[in-house]
Each structure stands twice: as C-alpha cells, then as structure tokens.
N, CA and C atoms as a LAMMPS dump frame, in Angstrom:
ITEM: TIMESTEP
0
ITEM: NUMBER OF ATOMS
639
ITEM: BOX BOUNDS ff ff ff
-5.0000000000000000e+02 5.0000000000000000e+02
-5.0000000000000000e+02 5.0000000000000000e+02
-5.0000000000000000e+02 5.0000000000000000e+02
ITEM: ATOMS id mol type element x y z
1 1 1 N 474.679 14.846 404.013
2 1 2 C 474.91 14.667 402.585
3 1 3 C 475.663 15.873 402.021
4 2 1 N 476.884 15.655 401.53
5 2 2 C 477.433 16.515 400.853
6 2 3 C 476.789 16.914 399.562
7 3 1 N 476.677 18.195 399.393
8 3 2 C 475.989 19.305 398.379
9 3 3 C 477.183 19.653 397.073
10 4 1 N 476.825 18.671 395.758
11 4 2 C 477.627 19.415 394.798
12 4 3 C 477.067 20.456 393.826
13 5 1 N 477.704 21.327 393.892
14 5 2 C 477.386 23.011 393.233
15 5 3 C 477.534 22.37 391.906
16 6 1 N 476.222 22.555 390.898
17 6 2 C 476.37 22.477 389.627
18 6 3 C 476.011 24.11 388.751
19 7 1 N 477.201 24.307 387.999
20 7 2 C 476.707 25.291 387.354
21 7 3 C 475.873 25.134 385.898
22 8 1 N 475.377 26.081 385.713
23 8 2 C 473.699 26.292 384.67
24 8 3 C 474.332 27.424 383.613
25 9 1 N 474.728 27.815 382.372
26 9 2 C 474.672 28.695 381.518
27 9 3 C 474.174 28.581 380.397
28 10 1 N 472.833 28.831 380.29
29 10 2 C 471.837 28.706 379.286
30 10 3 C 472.024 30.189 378.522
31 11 1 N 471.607 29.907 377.278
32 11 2 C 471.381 30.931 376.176
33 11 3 C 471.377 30.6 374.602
34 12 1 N 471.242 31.571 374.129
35 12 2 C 471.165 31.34 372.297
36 12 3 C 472.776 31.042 371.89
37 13 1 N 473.59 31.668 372.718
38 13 2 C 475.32 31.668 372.078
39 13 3 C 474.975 31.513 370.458
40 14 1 N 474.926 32.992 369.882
41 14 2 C 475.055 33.07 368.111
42 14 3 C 475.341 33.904 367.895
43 15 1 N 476.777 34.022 367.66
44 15 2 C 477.452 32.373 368.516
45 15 3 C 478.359 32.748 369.729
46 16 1 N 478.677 31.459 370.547
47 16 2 C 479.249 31.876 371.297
48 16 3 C 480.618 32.466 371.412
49 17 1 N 480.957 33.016 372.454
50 17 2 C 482.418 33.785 372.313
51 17 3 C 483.132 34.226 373.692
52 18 1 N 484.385 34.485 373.321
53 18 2 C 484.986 34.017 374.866
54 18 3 C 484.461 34.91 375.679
55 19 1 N 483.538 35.77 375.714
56 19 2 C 482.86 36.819 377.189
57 19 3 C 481.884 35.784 377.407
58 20 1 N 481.196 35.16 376.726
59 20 2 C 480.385 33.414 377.598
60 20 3 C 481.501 33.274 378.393
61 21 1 N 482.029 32.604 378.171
62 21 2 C 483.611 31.494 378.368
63 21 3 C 484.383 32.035 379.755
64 22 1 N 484.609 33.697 379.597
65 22 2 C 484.749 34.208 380.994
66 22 3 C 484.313 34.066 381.883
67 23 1 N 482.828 34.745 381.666
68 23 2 C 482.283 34.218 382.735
69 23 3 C 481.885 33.431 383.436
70 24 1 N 481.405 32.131 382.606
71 24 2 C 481.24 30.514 382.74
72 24 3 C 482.638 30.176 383.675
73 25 1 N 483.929 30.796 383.464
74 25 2 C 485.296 29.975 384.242
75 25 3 C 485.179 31.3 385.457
76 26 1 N 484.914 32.516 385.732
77 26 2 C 484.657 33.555 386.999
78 26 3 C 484.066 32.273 387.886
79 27 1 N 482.55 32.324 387.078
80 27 2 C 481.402 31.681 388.065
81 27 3 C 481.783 30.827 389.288
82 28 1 N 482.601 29.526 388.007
83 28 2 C 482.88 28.376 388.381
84 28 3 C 484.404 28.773 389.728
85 29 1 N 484.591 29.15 389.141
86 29 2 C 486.319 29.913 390.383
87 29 3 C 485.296 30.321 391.925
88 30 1 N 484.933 31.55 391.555
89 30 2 C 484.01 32.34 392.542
90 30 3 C 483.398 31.311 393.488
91 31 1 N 482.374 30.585 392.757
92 31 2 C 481.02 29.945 393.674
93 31 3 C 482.142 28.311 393.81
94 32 1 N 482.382 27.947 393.606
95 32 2 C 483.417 26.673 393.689
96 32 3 C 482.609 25.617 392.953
97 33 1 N 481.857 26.003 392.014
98 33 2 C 481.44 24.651 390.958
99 33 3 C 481.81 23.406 390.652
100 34 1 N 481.44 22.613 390.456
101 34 2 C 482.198 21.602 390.306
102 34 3 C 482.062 21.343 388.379
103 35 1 N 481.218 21.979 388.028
104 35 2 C 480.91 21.88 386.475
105 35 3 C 480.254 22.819 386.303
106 36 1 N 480.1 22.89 385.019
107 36 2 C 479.427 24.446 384.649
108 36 3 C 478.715 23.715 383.021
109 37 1 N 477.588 23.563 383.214
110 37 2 C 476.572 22.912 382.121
111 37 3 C 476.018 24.121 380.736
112 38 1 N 476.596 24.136 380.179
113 38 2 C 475.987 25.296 379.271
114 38 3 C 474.634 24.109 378.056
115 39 1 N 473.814 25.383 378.803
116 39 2 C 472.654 24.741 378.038
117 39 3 C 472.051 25.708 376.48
118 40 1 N 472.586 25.301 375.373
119 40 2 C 471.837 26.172 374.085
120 40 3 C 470.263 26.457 374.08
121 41 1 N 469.751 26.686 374.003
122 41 2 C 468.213 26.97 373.758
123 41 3 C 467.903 26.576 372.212
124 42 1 N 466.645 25.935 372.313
125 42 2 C 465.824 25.907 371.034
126 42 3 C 465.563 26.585 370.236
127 43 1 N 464.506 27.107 371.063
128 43 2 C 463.72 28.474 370.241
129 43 3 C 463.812 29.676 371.493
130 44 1 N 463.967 30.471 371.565
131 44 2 C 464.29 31.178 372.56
132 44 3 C 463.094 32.471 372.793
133 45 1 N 462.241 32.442 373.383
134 45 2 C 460.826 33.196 373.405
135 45 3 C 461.123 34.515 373.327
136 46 1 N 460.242 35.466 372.693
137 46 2 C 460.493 36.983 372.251
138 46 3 C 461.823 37.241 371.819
139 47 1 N 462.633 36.086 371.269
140 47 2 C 463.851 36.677 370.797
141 47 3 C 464.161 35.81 369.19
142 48 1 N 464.336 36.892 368.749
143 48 2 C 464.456 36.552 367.2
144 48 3 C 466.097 36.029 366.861
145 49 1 N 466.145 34.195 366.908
146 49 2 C 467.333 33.958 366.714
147 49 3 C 467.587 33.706 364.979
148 50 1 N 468.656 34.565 364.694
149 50 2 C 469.042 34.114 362.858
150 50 3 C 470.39 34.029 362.858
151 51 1 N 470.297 33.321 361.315
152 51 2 C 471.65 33.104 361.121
153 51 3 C 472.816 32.053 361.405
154 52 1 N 472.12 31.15 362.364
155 52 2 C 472.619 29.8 362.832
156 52 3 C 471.284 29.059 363.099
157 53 1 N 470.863 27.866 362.55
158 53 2 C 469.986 26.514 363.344
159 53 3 C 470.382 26.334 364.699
160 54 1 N 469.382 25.825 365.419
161 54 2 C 469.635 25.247 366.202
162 54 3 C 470.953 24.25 366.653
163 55 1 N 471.381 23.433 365.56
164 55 2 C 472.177 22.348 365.705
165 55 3 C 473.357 23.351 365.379
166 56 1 N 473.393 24.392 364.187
167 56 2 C 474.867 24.736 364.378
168 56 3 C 475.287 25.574 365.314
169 57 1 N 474.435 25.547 366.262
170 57 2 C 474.908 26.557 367.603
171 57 3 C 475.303 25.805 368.64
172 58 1 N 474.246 24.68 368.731
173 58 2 C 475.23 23.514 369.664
174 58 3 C 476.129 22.876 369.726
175 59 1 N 476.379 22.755 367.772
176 59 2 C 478.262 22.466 367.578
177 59 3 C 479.071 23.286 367.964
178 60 1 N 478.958 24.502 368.061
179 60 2 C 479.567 25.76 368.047
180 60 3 C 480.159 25.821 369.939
181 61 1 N 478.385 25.46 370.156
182 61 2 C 479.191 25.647 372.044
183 61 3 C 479.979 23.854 372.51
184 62 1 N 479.663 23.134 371.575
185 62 2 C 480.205 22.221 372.463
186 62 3 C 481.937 22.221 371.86
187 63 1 N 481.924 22.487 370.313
188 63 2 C 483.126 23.419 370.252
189 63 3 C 484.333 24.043 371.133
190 64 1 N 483.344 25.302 371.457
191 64 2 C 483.874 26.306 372.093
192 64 3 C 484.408 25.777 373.429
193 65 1 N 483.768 24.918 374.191
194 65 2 C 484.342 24.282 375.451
195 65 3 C 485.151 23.119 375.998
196 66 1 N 485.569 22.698 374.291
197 66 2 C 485.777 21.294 374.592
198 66 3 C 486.971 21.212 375.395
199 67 1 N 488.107 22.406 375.5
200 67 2 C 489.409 22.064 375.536
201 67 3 C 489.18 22.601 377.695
202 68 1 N 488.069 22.6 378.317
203 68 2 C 487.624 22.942 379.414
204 68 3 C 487.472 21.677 380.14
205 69 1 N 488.015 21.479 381.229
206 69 2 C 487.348 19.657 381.646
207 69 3 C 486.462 19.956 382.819
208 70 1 N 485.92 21.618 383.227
209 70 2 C 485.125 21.693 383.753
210 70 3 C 483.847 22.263 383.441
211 71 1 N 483.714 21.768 382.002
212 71 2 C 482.759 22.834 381.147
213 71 3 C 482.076 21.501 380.453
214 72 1 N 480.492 21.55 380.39
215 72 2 C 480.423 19.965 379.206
216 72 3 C 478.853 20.561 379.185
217 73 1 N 478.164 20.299 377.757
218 73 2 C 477.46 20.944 376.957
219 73 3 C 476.027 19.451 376.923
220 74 1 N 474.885 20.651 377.225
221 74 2 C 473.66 19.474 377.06
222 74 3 C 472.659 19.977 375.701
223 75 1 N 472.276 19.102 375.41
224 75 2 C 470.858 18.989 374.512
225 75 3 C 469.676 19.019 374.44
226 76 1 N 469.379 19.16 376.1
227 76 2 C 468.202 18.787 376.621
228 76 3 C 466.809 19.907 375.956
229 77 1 N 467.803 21.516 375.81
230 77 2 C 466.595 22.062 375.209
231 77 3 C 466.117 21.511 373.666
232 78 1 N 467.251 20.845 373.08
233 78 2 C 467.341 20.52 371.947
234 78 3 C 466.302 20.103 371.981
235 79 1 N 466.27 19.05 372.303
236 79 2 C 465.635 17.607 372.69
237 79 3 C 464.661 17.489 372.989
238 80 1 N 463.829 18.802 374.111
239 80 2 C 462.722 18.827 374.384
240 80 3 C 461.799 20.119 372.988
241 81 1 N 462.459 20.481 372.57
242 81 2 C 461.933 21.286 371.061
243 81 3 C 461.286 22.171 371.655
244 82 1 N 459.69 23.357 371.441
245 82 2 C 459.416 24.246 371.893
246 82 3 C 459.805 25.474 372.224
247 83 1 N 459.366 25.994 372.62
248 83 2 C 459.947 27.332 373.357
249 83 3 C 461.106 26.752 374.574
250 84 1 N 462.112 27.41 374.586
251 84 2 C 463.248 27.163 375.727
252 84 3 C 463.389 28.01 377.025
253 85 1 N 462.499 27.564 377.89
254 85 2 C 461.557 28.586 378.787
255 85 3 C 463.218 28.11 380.365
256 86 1 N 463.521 28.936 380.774
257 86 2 C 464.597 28.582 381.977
258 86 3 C 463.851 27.7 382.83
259 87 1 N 463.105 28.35 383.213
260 87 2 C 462.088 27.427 384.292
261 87 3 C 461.847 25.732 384.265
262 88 1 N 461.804 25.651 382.728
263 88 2 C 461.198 24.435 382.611
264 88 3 C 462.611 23.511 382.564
265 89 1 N 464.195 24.28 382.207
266 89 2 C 464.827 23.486 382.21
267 89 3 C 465.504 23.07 384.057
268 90 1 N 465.346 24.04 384.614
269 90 2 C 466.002 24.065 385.869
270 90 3 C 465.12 22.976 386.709
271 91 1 N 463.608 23.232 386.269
272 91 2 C 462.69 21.835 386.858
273 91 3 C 463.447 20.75 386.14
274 92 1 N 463.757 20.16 385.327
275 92 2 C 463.965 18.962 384.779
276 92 3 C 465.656 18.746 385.226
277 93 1 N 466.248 19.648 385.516
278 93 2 C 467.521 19.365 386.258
279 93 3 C 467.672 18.907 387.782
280 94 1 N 466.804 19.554 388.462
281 94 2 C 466.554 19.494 389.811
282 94 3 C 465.61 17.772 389.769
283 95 1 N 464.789 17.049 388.643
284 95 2 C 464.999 15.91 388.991
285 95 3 C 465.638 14.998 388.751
286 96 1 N 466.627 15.453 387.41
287 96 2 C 467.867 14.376 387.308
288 96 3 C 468.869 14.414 388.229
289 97 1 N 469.472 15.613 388.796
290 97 2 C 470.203 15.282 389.944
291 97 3 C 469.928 15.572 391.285
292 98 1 N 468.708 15.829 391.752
293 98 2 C 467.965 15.708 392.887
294 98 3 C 468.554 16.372 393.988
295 99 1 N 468.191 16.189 395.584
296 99 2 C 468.669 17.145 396.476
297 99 3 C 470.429 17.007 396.747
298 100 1 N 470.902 16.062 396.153
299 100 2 C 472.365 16.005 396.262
300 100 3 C 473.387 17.067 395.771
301 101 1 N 472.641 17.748 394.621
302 101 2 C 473.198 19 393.562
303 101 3 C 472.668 20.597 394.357
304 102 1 N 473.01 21.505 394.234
305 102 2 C 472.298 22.678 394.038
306 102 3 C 472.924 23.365 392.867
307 103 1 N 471.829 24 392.139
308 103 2 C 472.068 24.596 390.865
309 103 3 C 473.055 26.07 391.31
310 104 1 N 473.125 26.471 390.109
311 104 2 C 473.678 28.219 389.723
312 104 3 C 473.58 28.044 388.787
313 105 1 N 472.546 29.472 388.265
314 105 2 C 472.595 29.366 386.819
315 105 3 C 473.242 30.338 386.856
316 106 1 N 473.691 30.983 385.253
317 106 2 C 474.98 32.53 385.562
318 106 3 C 474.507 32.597 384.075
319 107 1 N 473.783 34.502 384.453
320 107 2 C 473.686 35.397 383.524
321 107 3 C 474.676 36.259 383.461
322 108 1 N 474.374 36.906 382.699
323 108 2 C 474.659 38.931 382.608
324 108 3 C 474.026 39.637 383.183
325 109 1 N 474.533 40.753 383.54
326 109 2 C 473.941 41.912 384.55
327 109 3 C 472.694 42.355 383.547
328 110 1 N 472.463 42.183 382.512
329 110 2 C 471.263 42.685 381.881
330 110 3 C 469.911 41.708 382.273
331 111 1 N 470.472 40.31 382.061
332 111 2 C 469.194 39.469 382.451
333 111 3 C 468.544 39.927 383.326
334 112 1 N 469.22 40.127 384.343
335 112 2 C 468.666 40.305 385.697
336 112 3 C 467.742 41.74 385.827
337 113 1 N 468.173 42.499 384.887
338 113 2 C 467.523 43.7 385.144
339 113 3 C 466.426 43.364 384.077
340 114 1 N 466.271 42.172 383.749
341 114 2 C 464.699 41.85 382.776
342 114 3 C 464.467 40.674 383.087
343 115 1 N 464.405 40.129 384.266
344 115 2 C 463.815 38.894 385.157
345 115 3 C 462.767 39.274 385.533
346 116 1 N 461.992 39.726 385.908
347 116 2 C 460.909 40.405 385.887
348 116 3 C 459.711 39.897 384.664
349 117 1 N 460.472 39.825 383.447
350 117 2 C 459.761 39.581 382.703
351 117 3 C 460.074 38.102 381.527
352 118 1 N 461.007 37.264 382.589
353 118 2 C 461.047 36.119 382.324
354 118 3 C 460.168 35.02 382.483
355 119 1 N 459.455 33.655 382.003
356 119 2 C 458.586 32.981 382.923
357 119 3 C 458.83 32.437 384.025
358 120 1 N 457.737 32.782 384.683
359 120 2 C 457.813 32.777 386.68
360 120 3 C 459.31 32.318 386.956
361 121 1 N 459.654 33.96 387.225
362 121 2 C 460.798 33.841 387.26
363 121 3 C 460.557 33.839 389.091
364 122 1 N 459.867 34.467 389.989
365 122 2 C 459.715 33.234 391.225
366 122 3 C 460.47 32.015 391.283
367 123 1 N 459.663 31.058 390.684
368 123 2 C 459.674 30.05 390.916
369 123 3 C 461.633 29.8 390.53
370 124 1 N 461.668 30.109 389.379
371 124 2 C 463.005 30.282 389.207
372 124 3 C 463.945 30.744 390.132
373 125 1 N 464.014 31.408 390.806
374 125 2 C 464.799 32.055 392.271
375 125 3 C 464.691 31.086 393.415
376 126 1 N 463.567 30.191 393.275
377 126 2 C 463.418 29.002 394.097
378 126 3 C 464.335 27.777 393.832
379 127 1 N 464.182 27.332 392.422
380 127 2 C 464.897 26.547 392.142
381 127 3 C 466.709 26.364 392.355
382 128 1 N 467.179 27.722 392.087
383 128 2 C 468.753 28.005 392.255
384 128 3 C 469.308 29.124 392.579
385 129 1 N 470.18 29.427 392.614
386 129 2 C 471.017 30.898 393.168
387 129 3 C 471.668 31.052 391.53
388 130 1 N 470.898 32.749 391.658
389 130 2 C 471.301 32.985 390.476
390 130 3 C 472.271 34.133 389.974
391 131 1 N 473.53 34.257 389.531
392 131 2 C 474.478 34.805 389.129
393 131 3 C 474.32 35.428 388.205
394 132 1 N 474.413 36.709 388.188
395 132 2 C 474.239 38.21 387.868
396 132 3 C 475.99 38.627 387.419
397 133 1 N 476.971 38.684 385.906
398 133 2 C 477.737 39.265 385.75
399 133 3 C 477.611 40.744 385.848
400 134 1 N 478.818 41.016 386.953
401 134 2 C 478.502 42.809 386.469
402 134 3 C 480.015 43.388 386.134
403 135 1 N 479.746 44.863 385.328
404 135 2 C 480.697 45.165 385.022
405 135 3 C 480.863 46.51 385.969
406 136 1 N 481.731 47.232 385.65
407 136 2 C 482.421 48.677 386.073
408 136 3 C 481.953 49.981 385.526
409 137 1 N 480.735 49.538 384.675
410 137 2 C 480.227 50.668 383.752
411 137 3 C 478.845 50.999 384.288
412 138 1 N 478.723 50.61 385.627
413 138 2 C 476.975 51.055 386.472
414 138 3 C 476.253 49.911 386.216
415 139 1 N 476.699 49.079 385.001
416 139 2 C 475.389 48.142 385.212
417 139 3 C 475.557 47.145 386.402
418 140 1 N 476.832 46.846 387.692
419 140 2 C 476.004 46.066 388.69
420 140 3 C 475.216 46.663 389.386
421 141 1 N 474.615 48.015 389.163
422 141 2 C 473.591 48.452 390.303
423 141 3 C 472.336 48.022 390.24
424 142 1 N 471.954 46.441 390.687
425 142 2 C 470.978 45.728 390.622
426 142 3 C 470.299 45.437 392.214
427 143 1 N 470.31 46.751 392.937
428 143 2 C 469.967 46.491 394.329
429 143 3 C 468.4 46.907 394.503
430 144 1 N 468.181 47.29 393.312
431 144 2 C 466.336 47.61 393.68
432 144 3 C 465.492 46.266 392.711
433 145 1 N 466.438 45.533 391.72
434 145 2 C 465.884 44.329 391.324
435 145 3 C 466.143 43.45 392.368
436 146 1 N 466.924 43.116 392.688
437 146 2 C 467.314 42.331 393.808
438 146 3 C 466.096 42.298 395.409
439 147 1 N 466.044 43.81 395.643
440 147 2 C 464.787 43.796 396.491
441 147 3 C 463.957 43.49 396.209
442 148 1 N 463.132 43.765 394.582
443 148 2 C 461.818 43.918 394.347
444 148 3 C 461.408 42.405 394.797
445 149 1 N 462.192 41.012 394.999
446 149 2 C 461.504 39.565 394.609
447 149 3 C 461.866 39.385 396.303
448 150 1 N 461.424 40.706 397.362
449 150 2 C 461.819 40.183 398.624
450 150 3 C 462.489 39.117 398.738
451 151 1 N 461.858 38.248 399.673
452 151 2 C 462.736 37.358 400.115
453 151 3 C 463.414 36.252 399.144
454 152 1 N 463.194 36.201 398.146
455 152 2 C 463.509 35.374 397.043
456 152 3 C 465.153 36.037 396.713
457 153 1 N 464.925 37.635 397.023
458 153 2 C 466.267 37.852 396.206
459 153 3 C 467.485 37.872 396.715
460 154 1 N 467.42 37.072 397.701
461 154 2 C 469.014 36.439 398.12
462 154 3 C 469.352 35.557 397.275
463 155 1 N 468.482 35.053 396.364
464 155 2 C 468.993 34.274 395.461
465 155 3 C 469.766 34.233 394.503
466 156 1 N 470.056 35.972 394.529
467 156 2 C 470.032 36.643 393.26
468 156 3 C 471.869 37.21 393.78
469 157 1 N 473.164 36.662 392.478
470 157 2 C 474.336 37.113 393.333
471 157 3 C 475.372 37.261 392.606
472 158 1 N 475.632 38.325 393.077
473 158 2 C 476.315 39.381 391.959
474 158 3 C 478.296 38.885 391.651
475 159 1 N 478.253 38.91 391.285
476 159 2 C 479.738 38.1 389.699
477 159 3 C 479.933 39.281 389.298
478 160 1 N 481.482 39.962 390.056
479 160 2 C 482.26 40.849 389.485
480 160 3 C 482.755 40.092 388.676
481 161 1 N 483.653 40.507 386.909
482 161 2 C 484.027 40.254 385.799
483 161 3 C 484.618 41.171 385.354
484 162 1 N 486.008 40.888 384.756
485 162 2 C 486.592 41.561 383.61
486 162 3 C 485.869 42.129 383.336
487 163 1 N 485.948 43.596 382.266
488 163 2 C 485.108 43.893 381.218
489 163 3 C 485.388 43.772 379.916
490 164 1 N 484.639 42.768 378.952
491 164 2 C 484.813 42.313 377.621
492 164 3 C 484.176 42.812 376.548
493 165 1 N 484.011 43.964 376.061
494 165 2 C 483.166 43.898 375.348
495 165 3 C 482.58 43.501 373.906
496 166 1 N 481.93 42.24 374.217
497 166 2 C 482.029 41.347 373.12
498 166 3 C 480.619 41.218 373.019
499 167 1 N 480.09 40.969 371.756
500 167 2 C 478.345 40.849 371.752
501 167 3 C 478.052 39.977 370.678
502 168 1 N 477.201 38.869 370.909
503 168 2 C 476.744 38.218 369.5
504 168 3 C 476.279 38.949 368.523
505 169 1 N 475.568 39.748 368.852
506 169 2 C 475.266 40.636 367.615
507 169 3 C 475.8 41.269 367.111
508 170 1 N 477.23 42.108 367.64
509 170 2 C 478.411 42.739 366.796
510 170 3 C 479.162 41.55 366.077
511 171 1 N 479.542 40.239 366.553
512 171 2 C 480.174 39.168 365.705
513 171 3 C 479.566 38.571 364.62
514 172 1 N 478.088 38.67 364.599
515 172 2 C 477.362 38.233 363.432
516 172 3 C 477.611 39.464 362.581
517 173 1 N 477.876 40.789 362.184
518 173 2 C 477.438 41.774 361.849
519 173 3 C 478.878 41.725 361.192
520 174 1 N 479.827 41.822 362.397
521 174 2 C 481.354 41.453 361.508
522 174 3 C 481.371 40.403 360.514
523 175 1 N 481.053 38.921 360.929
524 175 2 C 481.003 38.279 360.157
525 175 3 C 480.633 38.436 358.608
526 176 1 N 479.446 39.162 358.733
527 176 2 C 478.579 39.527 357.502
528 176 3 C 479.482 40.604 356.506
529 177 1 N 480.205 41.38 357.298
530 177 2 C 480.781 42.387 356.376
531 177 3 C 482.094 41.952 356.029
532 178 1 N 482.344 40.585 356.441
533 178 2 C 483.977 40.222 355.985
534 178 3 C 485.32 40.633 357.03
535 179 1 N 484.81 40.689 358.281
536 179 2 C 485.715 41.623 358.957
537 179 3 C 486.142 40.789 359.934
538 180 1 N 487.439 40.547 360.996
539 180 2 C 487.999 39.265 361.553
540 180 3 C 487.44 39.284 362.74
541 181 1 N 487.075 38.377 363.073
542 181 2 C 486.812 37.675 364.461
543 181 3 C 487.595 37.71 365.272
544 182 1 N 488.877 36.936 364.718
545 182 2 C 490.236 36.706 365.83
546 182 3 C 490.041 36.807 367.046
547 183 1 N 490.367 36.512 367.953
548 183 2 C 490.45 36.515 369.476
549 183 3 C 489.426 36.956 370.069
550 184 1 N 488.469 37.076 369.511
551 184 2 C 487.009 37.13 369.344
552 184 3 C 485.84 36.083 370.066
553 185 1 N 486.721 35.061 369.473
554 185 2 C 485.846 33.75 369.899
555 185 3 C 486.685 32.282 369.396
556 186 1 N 486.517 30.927 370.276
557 186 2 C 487.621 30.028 370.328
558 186 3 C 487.864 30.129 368.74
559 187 1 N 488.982 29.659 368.245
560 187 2 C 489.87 29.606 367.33
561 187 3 C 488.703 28.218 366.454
562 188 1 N 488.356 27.258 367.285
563 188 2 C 487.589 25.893 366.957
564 188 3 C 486.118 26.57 366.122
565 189 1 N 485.702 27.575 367.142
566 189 2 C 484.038 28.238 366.445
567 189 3 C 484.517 29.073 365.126
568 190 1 N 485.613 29.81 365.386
569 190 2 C 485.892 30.339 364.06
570 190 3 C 485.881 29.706 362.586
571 191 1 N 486.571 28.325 363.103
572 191 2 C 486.79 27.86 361.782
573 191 3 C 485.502 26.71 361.259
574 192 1 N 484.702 26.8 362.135
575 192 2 C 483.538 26.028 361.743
576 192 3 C 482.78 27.158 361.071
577 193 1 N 482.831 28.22 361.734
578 193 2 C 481.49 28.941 360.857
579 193 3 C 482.22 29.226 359.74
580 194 1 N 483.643 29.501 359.579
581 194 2 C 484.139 29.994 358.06
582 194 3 C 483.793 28.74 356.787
583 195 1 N 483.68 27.473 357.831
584 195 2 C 484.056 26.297 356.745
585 195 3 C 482.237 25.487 356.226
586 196 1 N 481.403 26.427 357.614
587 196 2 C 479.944 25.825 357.223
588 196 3 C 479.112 27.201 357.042
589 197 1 N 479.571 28.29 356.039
590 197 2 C 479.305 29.184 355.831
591 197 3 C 478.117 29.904 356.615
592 198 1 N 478.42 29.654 357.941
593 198 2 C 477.392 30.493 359.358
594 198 3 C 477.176 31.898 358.844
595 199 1 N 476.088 32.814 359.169
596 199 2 C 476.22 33.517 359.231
597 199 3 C 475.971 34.647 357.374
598 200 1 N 476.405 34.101 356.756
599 200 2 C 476.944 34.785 355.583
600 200 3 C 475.596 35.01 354.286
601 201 1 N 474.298 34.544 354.85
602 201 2 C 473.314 34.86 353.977
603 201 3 C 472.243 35.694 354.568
604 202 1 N 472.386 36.383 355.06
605 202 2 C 471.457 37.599 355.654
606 202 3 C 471.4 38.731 355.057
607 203 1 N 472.771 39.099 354.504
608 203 2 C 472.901 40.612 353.299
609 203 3 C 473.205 39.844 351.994
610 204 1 N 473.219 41.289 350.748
611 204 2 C 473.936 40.64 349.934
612 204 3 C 475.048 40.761 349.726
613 205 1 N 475.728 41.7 350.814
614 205 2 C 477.788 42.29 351.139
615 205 3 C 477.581 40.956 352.233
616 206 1 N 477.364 39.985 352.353
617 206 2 C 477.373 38.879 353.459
618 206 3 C 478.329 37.624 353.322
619 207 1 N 479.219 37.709 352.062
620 207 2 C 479.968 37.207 351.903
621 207 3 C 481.447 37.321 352.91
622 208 1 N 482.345 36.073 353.394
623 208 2 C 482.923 36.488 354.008
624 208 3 C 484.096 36.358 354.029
625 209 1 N 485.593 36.416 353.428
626 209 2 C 486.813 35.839 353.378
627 209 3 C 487.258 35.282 354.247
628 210 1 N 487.42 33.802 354.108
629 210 2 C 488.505 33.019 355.381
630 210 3 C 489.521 33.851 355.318
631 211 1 N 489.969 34.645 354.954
632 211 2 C 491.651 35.37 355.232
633 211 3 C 491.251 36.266 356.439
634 212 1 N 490.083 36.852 356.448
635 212 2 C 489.28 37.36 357.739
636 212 3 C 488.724 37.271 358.647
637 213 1 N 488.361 35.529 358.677
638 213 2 C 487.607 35.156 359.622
639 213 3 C 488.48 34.795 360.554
C-alpha cells in the first residue's frame, strides 16, 4: 500500500502571516507532502487568544491559502469546540484517513523546545513525525529535546528555513498603533482585517488607517 504524506499545521494564526505560509510550502517541498492541512484552534490551552474570534481567524487562514492548491484549511477544531488539545486532533485524523496517510505536523523551533509540556505529547510523537522549523540564530539546537523522548524522538525533524522575522504578536501591536502590515501577511488577510475592523479595540490609540494597513 502506497503511503500518502499528509501535512498537519495547527495553531492560533492571529493572524496568520507569510512566516506560517513559509514554512507550511519548506515542509511540504522538504518531506514531499502531498497537502499541508492547516488546522486553526478553538480555544488554545494556557494561551490567551485576543483580538480575533474564533471564526475571524479561520477566514483569515482559509484566506491566506487560498491562492495554494497544495494548502486547504479544516474546522474540525472549530467544530469540536473545547480546548484545542494537538493530541486529540491528530487522533481524529489518523481515523479519518487511516493507515493509508502518515501525518507531519510542522511547528517552530520553539514548540519543540516546550513539548514537554504539551498534552501527552508521547503519545503525540507516536501518532506522526514531527517538524521542528529552525533558524540560524541557535534556536535549531534541539538535540537534548530530541533525546530526552528516547526512542520516540526520531520522530522529532528538524526544517531548516529562511529567517523571517515575523510574529503575531508584533502584527497585532502594529495593527493597533496604525502602522502597515504590507508584505507582512497575504494582501487577502490584510484587507479583511482593515474592512472587519480585526484587531483595533484593545487600546484606545487602536484605531487604524486603511492608508496603513
């Protein structure tokens, strides 16, 4: 039975922006994907998401990927509501497309150095081979996380990348102070958050000029 490589990129994206987008098209190049599933999260555990709903973040990524024909966007955390635990989505993938698929999910070099304190993240290393972006600035030195999950951590595989430095939390922060995005993030997410005022009620300088966005 031939084995198709599905790729996994779960997260909050708020919002997303083309250092997702890089790496999501590295992954897919690198490991030979045949798709690359970006999954939004619900509620995202110990992490305080503001400033976008749920739903306007999933417009945002299915947005951001549309013009990709190897990129296509699910709901499933939507859908299942709760906490948006990885584990629980990679189980529910592994029985919709069963032993015919093998997963990759694809982080950042930071996840990985706080997998450890993800839920059973074990079991998670079982489920798929998991992709670790690293950059040129020391953070791929992930060889003592990588040991700590013994034999599990062959699972664990490291994604040289450009270096972008782009952060949701500096683009919300711009946003807020009126300051441009541009080439920042797809041209499509830009003009949704300028036109569904994302972002712009957190301060009271939170106002934001479309001539800037």
């Amino acid at each position: 039975m031939e084995i198709t490589r599905l790729g996994v990129m779960g997260g909050t994206f708020n919002p997303i922006h083309l250092g997702h987008l890089m790496i999501a098209e590295e992954a897919r190049q690198a490991f030979h994907l045949k798709k690359v599933l970006f999954v939004p999260s619900y509620i995202t555990p110990n992490k305080d998401v503001c400033g976008a709903t749920a739903e306007q973040r999933l417009a945002m990524t299915r947005l951001a990927t549309a013009d990709n024909p190897y990129f296509t966007v699910s709901d499933m955390e939507m859908r299942r509501q709760g906490n948006s635990y990885t584990v629980d989505t990679l189980r529910l993938l592994k029985e919709i497309y069963g032993p015919s698929h093998s997963l990759y999910f694809i982080s950042g070099t930071d996840t990985i150095h706080d997998l450890h304190n993800w839920n059973n993240p074990e079991e998670i290393l079982s489920l798929c081979q998991f992709i670790g972006a690293t950059r040129p600035d020391g953070s791929e030195q992930i060889d003592s996380i990588i040991s700590s999950f013994g034999e599990l951590g062959k699972n664990i595989l490291k994604l040289p990348v450009p270096t972008m430095e782009i952060s949701s939390t500096e683009l919300r922060r711009r946003i807020r102070l009126g300051l441009s995005v541009r080439y920042m993030m797809p041209s499509a997410v830009v003009e949704y958050i300028r036109k569904n005022g994302v972002y712009q009620c957190t301060t009271k300088n939170s106002k934001m000029p479309s001539k800037q966005i």
